[in-house]
py3Dmol code that shows the C-alpha trace and the ligand (Angstrom):
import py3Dmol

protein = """\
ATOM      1  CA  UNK A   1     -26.724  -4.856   1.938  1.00  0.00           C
ATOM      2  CA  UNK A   2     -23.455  -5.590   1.983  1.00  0.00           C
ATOM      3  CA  UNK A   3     -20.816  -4.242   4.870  1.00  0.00           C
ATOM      4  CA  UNK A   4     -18.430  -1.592   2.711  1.00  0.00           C
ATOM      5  CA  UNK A   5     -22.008  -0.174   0.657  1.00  0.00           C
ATOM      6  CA  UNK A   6     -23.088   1.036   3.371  1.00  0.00           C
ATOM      7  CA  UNK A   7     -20.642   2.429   5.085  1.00  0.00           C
ATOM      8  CA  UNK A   8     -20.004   5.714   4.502  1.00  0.00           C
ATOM      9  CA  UNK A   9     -16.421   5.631   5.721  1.00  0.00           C
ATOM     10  CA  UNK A  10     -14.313   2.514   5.559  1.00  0.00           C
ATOM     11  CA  UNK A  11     -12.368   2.242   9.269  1.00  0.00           C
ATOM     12  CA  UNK A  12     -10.481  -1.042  10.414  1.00  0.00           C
ATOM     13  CA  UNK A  13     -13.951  -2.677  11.941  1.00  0.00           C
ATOM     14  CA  UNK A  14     -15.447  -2.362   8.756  1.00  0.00           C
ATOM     15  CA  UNK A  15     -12.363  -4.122   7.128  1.00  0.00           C
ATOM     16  CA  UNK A  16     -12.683  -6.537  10.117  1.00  0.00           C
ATOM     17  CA  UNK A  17     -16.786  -7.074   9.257  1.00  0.00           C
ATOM     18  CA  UNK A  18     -15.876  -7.259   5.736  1.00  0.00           C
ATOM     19  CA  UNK A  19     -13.522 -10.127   6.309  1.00  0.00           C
ATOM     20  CA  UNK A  20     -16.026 -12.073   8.352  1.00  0.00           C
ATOM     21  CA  UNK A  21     -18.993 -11.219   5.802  1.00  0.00           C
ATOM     22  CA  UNK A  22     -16.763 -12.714   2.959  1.00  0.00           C
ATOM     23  CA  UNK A  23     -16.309  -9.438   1.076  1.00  0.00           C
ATOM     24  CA  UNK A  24     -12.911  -8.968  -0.503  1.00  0.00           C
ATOM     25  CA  UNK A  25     -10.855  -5.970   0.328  1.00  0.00           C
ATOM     26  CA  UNK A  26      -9.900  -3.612  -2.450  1.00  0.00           C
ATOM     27  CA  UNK A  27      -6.558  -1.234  -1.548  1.00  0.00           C
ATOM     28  CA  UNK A  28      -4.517   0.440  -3.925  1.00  0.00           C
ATOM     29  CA  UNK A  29      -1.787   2.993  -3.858  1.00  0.00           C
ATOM     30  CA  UNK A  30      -1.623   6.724  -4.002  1.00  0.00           C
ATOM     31  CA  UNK A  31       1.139   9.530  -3.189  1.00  0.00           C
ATOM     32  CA  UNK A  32      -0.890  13.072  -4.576  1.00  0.00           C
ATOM     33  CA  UNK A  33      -3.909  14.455  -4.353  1.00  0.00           C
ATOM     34  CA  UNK A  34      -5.555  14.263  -7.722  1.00  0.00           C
ATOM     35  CA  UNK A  35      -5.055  10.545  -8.065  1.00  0.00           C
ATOM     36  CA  UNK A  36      -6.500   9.460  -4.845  1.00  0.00           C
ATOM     37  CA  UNK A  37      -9.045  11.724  -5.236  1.00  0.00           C
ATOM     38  CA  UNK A  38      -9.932   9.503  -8.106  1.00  0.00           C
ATOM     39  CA  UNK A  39      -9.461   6.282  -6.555  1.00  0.00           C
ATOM     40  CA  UNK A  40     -11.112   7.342  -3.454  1.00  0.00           C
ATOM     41  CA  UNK A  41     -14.458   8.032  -5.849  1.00  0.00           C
ATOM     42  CA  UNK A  42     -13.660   4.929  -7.890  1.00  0.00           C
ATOM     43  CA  UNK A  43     -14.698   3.294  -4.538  1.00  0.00           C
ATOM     44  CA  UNK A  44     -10.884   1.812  -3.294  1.00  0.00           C
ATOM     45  CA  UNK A  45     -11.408   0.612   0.724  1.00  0.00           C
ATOM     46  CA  UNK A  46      -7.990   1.484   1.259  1.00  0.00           C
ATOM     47  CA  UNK A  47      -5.924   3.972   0.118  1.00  0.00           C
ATOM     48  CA  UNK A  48      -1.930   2.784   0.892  1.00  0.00           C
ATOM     49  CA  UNK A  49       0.360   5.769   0.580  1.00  0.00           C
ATOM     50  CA  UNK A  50       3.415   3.367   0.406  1.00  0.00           C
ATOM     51  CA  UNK A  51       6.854   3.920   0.390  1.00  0.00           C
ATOM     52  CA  UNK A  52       6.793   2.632  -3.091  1.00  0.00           C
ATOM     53  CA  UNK A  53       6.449   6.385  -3.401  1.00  0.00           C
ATOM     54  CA  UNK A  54      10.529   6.313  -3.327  1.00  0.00           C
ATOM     55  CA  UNK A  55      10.200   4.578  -7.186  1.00  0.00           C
ATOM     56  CA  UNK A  56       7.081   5.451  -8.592  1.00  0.00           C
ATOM     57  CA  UNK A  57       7.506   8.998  -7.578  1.00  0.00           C
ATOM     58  CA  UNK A  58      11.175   9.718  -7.053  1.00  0.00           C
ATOM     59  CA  UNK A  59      12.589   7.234  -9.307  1.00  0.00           C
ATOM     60  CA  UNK A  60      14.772   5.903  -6.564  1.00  0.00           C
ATOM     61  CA  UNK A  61      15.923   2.276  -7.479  1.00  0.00           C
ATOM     62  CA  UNK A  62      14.698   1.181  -3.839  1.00  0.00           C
ATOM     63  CA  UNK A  63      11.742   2.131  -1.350  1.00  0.00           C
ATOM     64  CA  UNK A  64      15.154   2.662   1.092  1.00  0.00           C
ATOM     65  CA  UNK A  65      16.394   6.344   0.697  1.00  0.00           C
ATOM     66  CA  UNK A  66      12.203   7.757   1.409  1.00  0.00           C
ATOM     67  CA  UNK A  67      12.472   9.716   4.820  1.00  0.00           C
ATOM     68  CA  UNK A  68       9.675  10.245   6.844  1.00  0.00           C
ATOM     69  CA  UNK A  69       9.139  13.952   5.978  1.00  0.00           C
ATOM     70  CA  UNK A  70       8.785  13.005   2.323  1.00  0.00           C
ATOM     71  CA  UNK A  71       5.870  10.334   3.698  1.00  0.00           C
ATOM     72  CA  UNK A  72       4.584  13.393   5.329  1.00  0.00           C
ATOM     73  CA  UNK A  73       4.060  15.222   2.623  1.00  0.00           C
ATOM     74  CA  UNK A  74       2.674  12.624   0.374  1.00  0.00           C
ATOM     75  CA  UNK A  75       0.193  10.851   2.780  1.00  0.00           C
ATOM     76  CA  UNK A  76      -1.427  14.535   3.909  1.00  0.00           C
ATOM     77  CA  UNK A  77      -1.868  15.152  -0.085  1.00  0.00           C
ATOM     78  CA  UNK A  78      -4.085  12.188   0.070  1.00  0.00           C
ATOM     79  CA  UNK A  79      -5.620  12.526   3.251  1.00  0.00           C
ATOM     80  CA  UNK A  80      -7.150  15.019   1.537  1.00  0.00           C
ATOM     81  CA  UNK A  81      -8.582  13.441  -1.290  1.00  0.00           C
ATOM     82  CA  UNK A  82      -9.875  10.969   0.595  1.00  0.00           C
ATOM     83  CA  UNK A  83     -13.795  11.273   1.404  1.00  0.00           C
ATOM     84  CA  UNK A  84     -14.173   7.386   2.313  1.00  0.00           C
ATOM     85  CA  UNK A  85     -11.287   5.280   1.753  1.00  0.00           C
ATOM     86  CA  UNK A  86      -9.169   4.374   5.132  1.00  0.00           C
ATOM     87  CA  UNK A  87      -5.913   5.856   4.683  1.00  0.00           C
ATOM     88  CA  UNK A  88      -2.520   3.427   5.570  1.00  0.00           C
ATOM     89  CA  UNK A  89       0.879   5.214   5.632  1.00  0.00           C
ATOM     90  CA  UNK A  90       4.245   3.358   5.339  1.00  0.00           C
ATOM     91  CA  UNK A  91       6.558   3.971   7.875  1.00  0.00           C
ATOM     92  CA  UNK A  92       9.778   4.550   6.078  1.00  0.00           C
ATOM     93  CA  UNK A  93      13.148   2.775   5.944  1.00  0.00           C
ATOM     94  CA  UNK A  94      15.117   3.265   9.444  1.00  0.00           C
ATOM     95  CA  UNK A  95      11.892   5.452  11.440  1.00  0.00           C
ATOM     96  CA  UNK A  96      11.171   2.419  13.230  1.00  0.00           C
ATOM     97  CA  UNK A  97      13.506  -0.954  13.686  1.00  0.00           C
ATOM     98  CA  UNK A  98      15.283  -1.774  16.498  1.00  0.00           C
ATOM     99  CA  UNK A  99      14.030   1.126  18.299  1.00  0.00           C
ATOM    100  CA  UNK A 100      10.710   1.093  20.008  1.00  0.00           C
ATOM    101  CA  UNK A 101      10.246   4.328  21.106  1.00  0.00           C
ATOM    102  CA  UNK A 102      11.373   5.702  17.244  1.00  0.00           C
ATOM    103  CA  UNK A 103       9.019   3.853  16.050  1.00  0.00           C
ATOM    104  CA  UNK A 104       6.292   5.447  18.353  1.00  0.00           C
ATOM    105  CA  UNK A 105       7.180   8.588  17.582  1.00  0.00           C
ATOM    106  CA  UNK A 106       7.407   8.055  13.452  1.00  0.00           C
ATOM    107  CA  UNK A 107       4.012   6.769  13.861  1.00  0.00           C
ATOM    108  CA  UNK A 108       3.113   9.337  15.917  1.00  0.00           C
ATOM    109  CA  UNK A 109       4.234  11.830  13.588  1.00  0.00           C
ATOM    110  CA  UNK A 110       2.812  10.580  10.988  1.00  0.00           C
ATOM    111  CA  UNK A 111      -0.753  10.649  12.291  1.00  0.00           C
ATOM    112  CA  UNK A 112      -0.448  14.373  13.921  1.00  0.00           C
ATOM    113  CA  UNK A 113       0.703  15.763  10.842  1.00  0.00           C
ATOM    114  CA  UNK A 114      -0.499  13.986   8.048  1.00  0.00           C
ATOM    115  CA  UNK A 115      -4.424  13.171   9.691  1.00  0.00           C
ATOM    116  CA  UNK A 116      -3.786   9.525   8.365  1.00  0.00           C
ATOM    117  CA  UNK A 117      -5.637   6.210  10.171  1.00  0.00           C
ATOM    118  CA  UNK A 118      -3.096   4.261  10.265  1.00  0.00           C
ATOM    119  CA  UNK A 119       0.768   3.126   9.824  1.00  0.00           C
ATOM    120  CA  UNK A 120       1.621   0.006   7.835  1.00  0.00           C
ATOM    121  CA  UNK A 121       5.100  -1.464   9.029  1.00  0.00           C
ATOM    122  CA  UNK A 122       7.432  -4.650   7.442  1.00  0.00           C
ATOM    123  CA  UNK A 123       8.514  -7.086   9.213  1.00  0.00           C
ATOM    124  CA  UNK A 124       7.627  -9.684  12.348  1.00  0.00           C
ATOM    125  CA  UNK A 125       9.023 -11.093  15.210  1.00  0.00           C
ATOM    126  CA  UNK A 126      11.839  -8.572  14.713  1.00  0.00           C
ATOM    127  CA  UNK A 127       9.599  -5.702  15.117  1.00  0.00           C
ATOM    128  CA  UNK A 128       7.275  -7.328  17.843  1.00  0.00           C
ATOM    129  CA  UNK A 129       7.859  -4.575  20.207  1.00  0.00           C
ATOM    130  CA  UNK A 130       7.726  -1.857  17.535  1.00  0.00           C
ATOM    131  CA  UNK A 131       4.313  -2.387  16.446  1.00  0.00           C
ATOM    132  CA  UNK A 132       3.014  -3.341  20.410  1.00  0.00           C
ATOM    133  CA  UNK A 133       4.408   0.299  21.451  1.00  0.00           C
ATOM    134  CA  UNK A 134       2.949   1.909  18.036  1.00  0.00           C
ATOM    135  CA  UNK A 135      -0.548  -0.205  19.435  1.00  0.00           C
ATOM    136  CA  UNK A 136      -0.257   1.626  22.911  1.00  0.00           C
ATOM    137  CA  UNK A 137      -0.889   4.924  21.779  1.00  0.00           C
ATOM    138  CA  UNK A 138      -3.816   3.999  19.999  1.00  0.00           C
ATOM    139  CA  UNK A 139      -3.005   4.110  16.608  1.00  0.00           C
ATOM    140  CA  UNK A 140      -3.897   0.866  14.109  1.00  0.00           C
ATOM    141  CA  UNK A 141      -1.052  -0.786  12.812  1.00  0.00           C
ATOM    142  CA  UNK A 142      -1.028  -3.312   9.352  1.00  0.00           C
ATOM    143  CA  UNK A 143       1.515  -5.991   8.927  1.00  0.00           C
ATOM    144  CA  UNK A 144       3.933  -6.813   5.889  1.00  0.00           C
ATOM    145  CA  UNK A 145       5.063 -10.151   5.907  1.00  0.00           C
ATOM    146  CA  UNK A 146       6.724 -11.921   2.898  1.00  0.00           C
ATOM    147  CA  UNK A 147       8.507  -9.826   0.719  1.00  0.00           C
ATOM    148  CA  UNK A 148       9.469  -6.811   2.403  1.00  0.00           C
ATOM    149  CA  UNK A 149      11.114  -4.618   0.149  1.00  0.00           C
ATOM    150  CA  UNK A 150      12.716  -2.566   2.918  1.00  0.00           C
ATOM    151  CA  UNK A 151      15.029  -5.995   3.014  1.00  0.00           C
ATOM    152  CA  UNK A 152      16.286  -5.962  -0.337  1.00  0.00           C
ATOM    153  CA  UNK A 153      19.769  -6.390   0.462  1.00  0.00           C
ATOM    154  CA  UNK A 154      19.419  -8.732   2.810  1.00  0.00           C
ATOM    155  CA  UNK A 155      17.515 -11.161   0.412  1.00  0.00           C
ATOM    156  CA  UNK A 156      19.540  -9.796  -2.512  1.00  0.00           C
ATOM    157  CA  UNK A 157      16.169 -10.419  -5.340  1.00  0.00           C
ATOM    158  CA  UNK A 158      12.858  -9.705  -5.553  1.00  0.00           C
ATOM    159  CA  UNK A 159      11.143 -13.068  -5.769  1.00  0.00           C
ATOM    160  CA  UNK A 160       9.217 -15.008  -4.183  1.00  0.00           C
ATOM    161  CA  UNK A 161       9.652 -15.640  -0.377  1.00  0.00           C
ATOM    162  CA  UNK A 162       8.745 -18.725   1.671  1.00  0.00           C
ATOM    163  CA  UNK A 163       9.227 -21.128  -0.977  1.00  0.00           C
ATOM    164  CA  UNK A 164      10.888 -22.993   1.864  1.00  0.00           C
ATOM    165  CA  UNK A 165       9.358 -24.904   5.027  1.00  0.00           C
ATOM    166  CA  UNK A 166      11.373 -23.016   7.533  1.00  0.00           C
ATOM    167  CA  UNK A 167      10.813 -19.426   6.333  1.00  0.00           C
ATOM    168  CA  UNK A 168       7.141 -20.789   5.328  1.00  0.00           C
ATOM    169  CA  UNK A 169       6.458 -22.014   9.096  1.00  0.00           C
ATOM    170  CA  UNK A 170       8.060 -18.431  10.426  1.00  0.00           C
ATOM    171  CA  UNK A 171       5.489 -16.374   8.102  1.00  0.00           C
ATOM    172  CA  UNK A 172       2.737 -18.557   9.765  1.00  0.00           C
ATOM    173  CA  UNK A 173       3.690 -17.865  13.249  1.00  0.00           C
ATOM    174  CA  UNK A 174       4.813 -14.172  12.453  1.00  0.00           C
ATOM    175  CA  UNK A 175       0.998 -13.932  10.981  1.00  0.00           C
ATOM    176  CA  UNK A 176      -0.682 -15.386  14.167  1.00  0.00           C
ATOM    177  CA  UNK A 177       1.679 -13.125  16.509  1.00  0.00           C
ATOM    178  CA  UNK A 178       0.771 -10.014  14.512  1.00  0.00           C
ATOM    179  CA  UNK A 179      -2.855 -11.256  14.806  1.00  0.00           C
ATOM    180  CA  UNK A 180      -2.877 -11.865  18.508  1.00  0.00           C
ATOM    181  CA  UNK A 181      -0.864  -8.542  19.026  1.00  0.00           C
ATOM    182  CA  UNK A 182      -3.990  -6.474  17.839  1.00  0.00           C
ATOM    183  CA  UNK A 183      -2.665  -5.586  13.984  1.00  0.00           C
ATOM    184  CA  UNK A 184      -5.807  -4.784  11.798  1.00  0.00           C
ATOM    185  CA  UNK A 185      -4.497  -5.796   8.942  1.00  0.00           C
ATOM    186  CA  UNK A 186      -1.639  -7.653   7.307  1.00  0.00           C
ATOM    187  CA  UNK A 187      -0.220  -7.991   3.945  1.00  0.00           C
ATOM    188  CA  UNK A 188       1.247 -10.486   2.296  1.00  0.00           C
ATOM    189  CA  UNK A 189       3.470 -10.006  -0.161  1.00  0.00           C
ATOM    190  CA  UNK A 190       4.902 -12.361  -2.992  1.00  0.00           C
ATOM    191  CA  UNK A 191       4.100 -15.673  -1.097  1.00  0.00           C
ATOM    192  CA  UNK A 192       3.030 -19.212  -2.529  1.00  0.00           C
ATOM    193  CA  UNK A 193      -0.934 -18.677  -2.858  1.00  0.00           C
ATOM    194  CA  UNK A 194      -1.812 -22.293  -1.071  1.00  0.00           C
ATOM    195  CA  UNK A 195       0.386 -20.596   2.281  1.00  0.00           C
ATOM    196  CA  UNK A 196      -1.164 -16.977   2.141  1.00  0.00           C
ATOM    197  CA  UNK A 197      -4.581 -19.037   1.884  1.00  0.00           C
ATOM    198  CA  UNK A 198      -3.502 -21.327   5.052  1.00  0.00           C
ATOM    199  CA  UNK A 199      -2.163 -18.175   6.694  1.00  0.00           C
ATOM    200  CA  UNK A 200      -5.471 -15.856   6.065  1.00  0.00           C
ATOM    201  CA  UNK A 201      -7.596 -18.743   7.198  1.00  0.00           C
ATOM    202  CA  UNK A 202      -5.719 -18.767  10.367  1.00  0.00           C
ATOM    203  CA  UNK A 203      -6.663 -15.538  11.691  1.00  0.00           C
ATOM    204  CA  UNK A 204      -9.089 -13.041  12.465  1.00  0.00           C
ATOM    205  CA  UNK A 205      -7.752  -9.849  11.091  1.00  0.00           C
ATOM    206  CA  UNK A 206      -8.128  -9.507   7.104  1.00  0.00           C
ATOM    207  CA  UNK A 207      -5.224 -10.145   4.645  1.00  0.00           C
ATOM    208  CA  UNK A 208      -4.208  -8.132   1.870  1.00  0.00           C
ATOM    209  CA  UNK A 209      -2.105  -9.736  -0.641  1.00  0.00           C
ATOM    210  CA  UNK A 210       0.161  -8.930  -3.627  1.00  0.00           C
ATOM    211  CA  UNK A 211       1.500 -11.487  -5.890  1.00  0.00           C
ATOM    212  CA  UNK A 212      -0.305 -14.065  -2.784  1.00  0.00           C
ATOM    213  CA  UNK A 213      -3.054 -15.387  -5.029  1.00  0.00           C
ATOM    214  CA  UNK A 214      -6.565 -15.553  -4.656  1.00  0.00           C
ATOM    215  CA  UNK A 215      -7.329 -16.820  -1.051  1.00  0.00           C
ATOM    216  CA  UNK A 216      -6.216 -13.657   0.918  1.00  0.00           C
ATOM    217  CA  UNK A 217      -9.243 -11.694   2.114  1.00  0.00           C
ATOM    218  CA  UNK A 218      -8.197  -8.386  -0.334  1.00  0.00           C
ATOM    219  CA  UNK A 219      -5.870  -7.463  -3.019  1.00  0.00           C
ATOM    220  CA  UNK A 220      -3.249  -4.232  -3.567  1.00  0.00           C
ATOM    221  CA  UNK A 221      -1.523  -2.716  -6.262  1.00  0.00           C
ATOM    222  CA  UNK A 222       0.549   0.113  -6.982  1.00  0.00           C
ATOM    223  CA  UNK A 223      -1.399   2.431  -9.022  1.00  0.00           C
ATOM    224  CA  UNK A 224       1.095   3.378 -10.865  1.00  0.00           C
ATOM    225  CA  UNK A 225       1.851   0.046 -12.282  1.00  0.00           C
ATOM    226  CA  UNK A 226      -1.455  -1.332 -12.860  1.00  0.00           C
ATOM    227  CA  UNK A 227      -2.554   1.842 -14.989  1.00  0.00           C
ATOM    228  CA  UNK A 228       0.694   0.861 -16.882  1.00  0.00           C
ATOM    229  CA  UNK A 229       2.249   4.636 -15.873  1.00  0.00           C
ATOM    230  CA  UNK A 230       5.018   2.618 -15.130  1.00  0.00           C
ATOM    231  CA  UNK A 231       5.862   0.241 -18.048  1.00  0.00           C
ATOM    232  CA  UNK A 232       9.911  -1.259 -17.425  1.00  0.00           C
ATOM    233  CA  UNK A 233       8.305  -3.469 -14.625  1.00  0.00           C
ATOM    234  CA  UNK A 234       5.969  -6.680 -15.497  1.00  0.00           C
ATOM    235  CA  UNK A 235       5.536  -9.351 -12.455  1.00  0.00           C
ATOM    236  CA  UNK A 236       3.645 -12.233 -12.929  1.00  0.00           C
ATOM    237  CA  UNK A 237       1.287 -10.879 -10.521  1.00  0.00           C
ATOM    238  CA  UNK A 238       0.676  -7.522 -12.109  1.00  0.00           C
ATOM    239  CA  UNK A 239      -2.693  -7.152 -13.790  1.00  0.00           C
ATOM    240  CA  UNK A 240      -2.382  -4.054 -16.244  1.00  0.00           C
ATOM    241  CA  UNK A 241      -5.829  -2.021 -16.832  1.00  0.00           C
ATOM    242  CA  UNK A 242      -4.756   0.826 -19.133  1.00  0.00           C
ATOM    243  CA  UNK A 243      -2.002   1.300 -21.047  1.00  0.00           C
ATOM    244  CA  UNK A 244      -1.425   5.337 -19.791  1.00  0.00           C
ATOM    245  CA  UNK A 245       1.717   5.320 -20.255  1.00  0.00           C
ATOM    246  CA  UNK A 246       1.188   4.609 -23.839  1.00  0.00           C
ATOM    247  CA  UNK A 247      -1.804   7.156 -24.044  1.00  0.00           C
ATOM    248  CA  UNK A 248      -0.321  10.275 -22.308  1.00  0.00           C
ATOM    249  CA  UNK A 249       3.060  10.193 -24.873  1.00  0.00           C
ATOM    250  CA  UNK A 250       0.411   9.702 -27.555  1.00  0.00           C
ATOM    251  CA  UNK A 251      -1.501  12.744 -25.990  1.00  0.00           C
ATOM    252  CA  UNK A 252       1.739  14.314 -24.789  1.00  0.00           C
ATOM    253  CA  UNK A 253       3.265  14.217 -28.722  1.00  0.00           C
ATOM    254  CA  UNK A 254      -0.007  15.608 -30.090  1.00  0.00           C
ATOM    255  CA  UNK A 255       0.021  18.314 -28.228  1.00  0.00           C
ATOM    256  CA  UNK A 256       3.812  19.471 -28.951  1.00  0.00           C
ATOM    257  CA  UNK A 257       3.090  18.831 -32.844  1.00  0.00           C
ATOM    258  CA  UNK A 258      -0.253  21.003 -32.442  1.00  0.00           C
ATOM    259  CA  UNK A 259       2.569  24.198 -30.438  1.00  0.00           C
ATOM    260  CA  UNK A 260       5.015  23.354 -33.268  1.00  0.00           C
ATOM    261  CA  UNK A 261       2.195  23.798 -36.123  1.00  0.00           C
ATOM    262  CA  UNK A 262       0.782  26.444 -34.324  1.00  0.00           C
ATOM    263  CA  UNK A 263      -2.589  24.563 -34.178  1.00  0.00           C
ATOM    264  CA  UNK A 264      -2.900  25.454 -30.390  1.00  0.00           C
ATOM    265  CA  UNK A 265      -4.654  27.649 -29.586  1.00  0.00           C
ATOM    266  CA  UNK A 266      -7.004  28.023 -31.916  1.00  0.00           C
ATOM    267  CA  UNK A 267      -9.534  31.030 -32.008  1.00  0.00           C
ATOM    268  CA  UNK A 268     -11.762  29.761 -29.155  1.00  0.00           C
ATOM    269  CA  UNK A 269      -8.749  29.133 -26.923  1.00  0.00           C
ATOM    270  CA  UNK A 270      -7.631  32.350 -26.545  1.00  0.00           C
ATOM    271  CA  UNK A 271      -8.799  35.645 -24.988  1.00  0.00           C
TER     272      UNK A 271
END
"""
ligand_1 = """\
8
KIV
O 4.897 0.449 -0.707
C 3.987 -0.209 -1.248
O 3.419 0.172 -2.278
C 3.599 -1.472 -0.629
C 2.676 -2.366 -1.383
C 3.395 -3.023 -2.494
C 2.005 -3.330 -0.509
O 4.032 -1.765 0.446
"""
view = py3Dmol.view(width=600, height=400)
view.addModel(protein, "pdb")
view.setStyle({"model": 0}, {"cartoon": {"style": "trace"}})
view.addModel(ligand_1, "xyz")
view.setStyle({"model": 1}, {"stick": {}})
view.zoomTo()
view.show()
């Protein structure tokens, strides 16, 4: 059988076994209860509570103004929801660069009061020491390398990173040091597929790519946007499988016509 049927909860070996079985890793996003409960069942590995929480959920034009008490909140809705999936839990904007022993302590927070497995953290040889405290106290760390959002005013767009040797032969090194450091996991994010296929190759710990192509060793989404909840935002990359945006204002307008008509309720609706 293969590794994630039968386990009954996914954990970082299991991602690790998966990896070196062949078995591509499924993650998507989730911020609430209800939805991960579904995606838990729908049989997601990982469930990333991601700051992407600050647009999908807020509305916020970046992932920069989320604090760490608003991750809080989210990632213990979907801890729990979550009967199986491994649960990853951004650490927000300013809880953990350029100060190791913040960074420790967001994590830390994060796990005490949330019950999450793990943090997920962007950047690499910037945040070296970061993630190598965050390791000492036990708690699993993923990687972020590419485009990292939290960065958007430093690179000034959204597209695709490493395009160029130099920044392409940083993201390999940053991927082996985050690999030799002990991270679980990384993800890649908005990379030429043929170097997020060298890179996953390279190492031992699983990669999880969006908009990297096909040769990283799982895939991620934001739930939001591949349910097409969210419908102003169309990558390349993004694979839509419903149209609910579409659906709920269809189901959303019904239901204010059938108030306005006085259609609802009808006899067996009421008391
Ligand atoms: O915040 C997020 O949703 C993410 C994914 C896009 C990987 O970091």
């Amino acid at each position: 059988m293969s590794v994630h049927k039968s386990a009954k909860r996914i954990t970082t070996q299991v991602l690790a076994e998966m990896k070196a079985n062949g078995e591509p890793i499924a993650m998507l996003t989730a911020y609430d209860y209800s939805m991960a409960t579904i995606v838990d069942q729908a049989g997601v590995d990982v469930i990333l509570v991601g700051d992407s929480a600050s647009n999908v959920m807020a509305g916020h034009e970046t992932t920069l103004p989320i604090t760490l008490d608003h991750m809080i909140y989210h990632a213990s809705s979907v801890v729990r929801a979550a009967k199986r999936a491994l649960v990853v839990v951004d650490l927000p904007f300013g809880t953990y660069q350029g100060n190791s022993k913040e960074a420790l302590n967001s994590a830390i927070r994060i796990m005490k009061e949330s019950g999450a497995h793990a943090v997920k953290l962007e950047g690499g040889h910037e945040v070296k020491e970061s993630i190598e405290r965050i390791l000492t106290a036990g708690i699993p760390v993923m990687g972020h390398l590419g485009l990292t959002p939290q960065s958007i005013y430093k690179f000034g767009t959204y597209s695709v990173r490493a395009k160029e040797e130099m920044e392409a032969k940083q993201l390999l090194e940053d991927t082996k040091m985050l690999n030799a450091i002990g991270c679980f996991s990384i993800v890649f994010e908005k990379i030429p597929a043929n170097l997020a296929k060298e890179a996953s190759a390279s190492i031992a710990c699983p990669t999880i790519g969006i908009g990297a192509g096909n040769g990283c060793d799982g895939q991620v989404l934001v739930l939001h946007d591949m349910l097409g909840i969210t419908q102003e935002f169309s990558p390349r990359f993004l694979r839509r499988y419903l149209d609910m945006g579409q659906q709920m204002n269809d189901a959303i307008q019904h239901y204010v016509q059938d108030v306005r008509t006085r259609d609802f309720p009808n006899d067996d609706e009421q008391y």
